[in-house]
SEBA-174044 format. One record per residue: y, x, z of N, C-alpha, C, O in turn; residue number from 1. Coordinates in Angstrom, 2 decimals. Layout:
+---------+---------+---------+----------+---------+---------+---------+---------+---------+---------+---------+---------+-----+
: n.north :  n.east :    n.up : ca.north : ca.east :   ca.up : c.north :  c.east :    c.up : o.north :  o.east :    o.up :   i :
+---------+---------+---------+----------+---------+---------+---------+---------+---------+---------+---------+---------+-----+
:       Y :       X :       Z :        Y :       X :       Z :       Y :       X :       Z :       Y :       X :       Z : NUM :
...
+---------+---------+---------+----------+---------+---------+---------+---------+---------+---------+---------+---------+-----+
! end
This chain:
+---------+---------+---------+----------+---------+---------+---------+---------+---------+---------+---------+---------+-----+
: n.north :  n.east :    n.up : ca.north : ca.east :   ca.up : c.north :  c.east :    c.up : o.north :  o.east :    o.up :   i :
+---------+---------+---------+----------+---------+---------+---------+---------+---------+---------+---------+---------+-----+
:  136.13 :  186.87 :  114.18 :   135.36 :  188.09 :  114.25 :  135.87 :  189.01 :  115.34 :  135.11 :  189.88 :  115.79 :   1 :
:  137.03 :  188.88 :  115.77 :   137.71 :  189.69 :  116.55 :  137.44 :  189.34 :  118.10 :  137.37 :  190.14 :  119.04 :   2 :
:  137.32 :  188.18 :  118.13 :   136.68 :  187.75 :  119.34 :  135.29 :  188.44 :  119.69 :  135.18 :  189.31 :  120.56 :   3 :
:  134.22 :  187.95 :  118.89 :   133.39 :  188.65 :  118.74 :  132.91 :  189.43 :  119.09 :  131.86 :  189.26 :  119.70 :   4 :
:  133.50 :  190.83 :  118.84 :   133.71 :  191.75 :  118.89 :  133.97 :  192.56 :  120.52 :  133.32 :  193.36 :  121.20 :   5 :
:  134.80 :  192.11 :  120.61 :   136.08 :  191.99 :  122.23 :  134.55 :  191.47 :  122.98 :  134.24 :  192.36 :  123.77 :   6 :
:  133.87 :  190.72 :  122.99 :   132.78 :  190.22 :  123.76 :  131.95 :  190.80 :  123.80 :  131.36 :  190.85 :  124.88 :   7 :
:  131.51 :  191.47 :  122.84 :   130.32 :  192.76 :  122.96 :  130.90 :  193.65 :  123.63 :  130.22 :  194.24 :  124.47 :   8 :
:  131.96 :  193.91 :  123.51 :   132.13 :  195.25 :  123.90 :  132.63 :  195.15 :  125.87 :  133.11 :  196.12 :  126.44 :   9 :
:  132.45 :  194.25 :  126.35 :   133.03 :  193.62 :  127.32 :  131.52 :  193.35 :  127.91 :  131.25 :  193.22 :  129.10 :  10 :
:  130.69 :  193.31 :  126.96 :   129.24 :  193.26 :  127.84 :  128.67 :  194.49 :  127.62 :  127.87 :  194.84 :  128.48 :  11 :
:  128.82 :  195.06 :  126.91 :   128.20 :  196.39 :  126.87 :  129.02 :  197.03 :  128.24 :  128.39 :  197.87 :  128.90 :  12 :
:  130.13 :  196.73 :  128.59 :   131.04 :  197.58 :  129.52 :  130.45 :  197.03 :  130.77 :  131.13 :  197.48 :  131.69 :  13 :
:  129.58 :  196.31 :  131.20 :   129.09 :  195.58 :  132.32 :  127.50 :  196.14 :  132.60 :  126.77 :  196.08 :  131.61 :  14 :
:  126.94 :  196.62 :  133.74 :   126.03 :  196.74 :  134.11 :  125.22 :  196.18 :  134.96 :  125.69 :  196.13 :  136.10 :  15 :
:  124.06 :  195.70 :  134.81 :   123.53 :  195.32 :  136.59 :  122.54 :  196.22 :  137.00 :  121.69 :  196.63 :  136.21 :  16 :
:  122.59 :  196.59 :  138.26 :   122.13 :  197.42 :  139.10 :  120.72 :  196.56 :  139.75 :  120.82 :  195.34 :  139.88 :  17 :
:  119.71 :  197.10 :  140.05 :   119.38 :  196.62 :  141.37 :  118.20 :  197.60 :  142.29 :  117.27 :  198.35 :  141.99 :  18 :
:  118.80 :  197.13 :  143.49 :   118.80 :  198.27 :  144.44 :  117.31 :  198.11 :  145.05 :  116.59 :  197.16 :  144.72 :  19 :
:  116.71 :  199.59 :  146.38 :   115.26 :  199.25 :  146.53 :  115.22 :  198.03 :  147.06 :  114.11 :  197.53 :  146.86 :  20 :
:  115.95 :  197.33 :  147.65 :   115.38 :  196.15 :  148.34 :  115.17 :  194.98 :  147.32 :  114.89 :  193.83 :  147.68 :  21 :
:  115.33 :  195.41 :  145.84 :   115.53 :  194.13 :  144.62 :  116.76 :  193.80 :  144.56 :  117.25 :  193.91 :  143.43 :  22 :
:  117.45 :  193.42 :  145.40 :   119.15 :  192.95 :  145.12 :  119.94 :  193.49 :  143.63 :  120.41 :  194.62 :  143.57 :  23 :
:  120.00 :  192.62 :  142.57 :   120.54 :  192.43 :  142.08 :  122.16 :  192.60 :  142.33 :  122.72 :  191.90 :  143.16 :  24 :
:  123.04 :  193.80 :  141.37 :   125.02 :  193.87 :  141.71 :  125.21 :  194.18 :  140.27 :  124.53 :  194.94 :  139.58 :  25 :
:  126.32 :  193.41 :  139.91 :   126.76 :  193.62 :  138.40 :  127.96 :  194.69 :  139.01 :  128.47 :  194.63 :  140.13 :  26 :
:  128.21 :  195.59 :  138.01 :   129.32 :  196.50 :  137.92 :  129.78 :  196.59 :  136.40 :  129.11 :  196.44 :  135.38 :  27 :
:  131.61 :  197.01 :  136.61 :   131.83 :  197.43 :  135.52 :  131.78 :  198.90 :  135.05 :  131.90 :  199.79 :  135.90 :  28 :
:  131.63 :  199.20 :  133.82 :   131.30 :  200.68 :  133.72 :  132.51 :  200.83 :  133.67 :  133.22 :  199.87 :  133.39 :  29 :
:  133.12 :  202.24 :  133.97 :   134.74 :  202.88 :  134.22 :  134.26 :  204.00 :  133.22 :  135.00 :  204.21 :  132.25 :  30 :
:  133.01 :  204.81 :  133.37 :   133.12 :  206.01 :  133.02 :  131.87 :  207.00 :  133.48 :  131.33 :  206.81 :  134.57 :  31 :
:  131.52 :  207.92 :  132.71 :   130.47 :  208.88 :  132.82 :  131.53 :  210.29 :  132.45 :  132.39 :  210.62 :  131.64 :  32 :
:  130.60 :  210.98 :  133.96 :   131.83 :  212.16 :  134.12 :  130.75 :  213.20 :  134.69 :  130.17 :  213.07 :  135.76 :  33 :
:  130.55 :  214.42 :  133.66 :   130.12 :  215.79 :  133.51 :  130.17 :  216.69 :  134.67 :  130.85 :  217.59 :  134.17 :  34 :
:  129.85 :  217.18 :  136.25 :   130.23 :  217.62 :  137.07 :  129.44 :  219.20 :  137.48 :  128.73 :  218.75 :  138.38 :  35 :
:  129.23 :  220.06 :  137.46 :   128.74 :  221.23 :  137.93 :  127.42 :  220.50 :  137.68 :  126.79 :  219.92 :  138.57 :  36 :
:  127.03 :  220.56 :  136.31 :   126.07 :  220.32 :  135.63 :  125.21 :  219.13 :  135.68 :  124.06 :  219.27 :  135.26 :  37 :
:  125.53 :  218.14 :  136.07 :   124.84 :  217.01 :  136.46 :  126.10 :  215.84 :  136.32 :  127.21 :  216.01 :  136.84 :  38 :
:  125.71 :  214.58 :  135.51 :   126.35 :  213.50 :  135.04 :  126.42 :  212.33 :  136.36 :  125.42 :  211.82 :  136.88 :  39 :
:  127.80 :  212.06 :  136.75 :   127.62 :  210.76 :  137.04 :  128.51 :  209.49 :  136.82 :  129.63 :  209.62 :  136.31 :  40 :
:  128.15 :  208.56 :  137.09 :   128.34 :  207.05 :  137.01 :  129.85 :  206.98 :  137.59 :  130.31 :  207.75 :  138.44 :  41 :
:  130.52 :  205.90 :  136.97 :   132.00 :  205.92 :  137.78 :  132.05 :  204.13 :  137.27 :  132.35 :  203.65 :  136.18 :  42 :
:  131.66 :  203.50 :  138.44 :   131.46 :  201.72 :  138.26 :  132.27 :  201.05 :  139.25 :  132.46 :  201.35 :  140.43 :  43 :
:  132.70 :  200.14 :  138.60 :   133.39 :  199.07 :  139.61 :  132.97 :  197.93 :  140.29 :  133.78 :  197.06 :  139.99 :  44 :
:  132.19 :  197.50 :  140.99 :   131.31 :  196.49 :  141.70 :  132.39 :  194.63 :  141.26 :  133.34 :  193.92 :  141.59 :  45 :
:  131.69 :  194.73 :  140.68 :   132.33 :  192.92 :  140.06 :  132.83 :  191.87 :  141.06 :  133.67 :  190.97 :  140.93 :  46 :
:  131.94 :  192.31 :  142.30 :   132.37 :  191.03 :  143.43 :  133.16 :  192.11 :  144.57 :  133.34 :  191.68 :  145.71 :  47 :
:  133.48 :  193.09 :  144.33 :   133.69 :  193.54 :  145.16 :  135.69 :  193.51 :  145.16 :  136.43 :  194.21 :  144.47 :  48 :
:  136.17 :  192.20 :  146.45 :   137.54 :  192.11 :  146.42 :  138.53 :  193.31 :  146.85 :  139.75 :  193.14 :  146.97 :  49 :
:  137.82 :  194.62 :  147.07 :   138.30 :  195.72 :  147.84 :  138.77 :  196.97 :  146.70 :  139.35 :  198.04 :  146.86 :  50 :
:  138.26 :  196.33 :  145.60 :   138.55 :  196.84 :  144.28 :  138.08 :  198.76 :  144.27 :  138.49 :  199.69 :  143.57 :  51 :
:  136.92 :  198.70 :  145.58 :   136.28 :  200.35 :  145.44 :  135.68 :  200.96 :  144.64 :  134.49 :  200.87 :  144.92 :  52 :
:  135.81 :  201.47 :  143.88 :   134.59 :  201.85 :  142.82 :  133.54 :  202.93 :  143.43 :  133.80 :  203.64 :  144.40 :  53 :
:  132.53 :  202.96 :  142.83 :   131.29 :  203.78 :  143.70 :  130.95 :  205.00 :  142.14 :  131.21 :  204.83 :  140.95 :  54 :
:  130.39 :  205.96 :  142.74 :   129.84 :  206.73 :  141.83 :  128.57 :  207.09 :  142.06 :  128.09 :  207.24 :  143.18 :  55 :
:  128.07 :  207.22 :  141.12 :   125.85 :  207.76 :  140.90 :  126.06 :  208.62 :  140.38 :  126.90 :  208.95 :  139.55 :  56 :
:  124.82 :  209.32 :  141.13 :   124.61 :  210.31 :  140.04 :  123.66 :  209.76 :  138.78 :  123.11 :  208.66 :  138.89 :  57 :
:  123.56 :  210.30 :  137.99 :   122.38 :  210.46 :  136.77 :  121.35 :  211.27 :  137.14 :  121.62 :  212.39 :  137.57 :  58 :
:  119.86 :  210.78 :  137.02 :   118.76 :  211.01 :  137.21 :  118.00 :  211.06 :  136.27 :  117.03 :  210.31 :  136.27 :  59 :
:  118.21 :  211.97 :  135.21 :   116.85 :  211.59 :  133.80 :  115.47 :  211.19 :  134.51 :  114.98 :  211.88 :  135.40 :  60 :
:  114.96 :  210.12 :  134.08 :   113.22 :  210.07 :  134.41 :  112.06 :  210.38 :  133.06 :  110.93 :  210.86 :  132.99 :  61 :
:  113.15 :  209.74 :  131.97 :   112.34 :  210.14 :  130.63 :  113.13 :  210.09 :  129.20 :  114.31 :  209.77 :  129.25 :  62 :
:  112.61 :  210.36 :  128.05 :   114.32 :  210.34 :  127.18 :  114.53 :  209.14 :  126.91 :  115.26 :  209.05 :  125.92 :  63 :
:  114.07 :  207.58 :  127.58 :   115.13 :  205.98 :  127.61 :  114.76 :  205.91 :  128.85 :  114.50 :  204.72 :  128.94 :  64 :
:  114.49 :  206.54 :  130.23 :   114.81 :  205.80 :  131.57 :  115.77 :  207.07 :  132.23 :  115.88 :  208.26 :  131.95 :  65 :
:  116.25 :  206.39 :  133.03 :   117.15 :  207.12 :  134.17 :  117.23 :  206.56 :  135.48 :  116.89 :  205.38 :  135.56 :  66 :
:  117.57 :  207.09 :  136.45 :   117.56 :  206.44 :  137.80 :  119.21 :  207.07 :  138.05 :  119.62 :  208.12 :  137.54 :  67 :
:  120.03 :  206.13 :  138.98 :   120.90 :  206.33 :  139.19 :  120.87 :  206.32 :  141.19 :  120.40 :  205.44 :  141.92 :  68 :
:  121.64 :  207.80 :  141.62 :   121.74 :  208.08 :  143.18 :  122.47 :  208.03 :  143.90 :  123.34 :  208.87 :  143.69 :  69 :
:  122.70 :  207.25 :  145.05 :   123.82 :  207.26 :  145.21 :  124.06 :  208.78 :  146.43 :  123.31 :  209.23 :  147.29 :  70 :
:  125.78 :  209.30 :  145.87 :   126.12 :  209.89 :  146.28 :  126.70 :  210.47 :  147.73 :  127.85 :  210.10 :  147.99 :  71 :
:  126.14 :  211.20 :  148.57 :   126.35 :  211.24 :  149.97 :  127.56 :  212.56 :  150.18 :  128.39 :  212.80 :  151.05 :  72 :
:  127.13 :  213.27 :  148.85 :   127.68 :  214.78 :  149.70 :  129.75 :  214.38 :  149.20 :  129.98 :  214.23 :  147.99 :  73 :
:  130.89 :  214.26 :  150.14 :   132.19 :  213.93 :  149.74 :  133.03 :  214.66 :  149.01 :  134.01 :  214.25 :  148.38 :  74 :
:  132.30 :  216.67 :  149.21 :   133.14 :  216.89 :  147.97 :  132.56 :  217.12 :  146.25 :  133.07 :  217.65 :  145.25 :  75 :
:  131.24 :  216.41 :  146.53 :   130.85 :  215.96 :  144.90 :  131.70 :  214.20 :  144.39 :  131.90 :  213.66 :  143.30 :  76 :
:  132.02 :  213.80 :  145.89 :   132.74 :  212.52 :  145.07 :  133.93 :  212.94 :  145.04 :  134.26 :  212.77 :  143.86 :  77 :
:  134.97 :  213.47 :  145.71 :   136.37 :  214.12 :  145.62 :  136.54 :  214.75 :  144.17 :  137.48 :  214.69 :  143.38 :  78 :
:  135.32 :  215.37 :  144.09 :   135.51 :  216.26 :  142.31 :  135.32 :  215.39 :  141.42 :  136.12 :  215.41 :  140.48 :  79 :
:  134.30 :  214.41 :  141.40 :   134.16 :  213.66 :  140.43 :  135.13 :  212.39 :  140.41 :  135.35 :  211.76 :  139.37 :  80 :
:  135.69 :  212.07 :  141.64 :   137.19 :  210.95 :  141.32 :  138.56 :  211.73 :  141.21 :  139.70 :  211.28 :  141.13 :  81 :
:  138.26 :  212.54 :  141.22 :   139.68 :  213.31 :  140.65 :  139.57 :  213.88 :  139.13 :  140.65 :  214.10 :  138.58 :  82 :
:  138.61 :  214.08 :  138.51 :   138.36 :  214.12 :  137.11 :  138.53 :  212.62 :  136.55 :  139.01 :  212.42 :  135.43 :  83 :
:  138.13 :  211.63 :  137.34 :   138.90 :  210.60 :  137.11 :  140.00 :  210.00 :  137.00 :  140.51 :  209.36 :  136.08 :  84 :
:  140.27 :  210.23 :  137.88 :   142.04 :  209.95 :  138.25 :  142.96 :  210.56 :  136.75 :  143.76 :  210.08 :  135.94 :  85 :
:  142.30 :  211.87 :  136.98 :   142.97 :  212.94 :  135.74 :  143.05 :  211.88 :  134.91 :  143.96 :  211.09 :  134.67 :  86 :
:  141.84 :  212.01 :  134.46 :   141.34 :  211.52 :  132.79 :  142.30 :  210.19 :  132.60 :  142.87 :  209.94 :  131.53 :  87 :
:  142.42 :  209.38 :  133.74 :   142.86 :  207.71 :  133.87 :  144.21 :  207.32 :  134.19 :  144.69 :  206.19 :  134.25 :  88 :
:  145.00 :  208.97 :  134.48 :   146.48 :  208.91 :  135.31 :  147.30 :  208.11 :  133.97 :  148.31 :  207.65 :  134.49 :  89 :
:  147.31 :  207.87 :  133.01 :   148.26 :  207.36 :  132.14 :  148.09 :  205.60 :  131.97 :  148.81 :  204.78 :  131.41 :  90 :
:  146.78 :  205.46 :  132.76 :   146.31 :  204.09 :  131.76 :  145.60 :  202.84 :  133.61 :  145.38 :  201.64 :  133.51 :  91 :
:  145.45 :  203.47 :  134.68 :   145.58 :  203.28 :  135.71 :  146.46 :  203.49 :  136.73 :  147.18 :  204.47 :  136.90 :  92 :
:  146.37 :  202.59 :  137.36 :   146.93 :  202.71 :  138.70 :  146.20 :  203.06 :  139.97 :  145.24 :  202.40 :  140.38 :  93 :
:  146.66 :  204.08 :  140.56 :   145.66 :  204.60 :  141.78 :  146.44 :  204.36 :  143.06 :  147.64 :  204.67 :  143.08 :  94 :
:  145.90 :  203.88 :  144.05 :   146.62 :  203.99 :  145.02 :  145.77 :  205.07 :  146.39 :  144.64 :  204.69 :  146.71 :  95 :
:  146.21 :  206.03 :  146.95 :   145.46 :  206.52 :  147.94 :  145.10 :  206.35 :  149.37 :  144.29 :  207.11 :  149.90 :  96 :
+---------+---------+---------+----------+---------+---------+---------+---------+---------+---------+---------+---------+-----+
! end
């Protein structure tokens, strides 16, 4: 049962994305993080050997769809990976 278990929760922690061109990218979820009023995404790209994680924003479209954006402006990602870092300094390793 414990297995089980460990497996759901290991797919629930996995997302796939896919982008306008259709392309299909699995990510892992890291985290959803609250920022000057707007939620975003904190994912780890599965194939990605560079080990970068990317962040979205959250886009409500309706109360079960959402669109996720990707983020351009650097000090909405600076704020939102350092609320990370925070939240993760005991249980990660960061390197800068």
């Amino acid at each position: 049962m414990e297995n089980e278990e460990l497996l759901q929760e290991e797919e629930a922690s996995t997302l796939t994305l896919t982008d306008e061109n259709g392309v299909d990218t699995e990510f892992e979820y890291l985290d959803c993080i609250e920022y000057d009023g707007k939620e975003y995404l904190v994912l780890l790209p599965l194939d990605d050997e560079e080990n970068g994680i990317v962040i979205l924003e959250i886009e409500p479209v309706d109360e079960e769809n959402e669109n996720y954006l990707a983020v351009d402006d650097t000090e909405i990602l600076d704020a939102v990976y350092s609320i990370f870092k925070d939240r993760y300094k005991d249980v990660l390793l960061f390197e800068d």
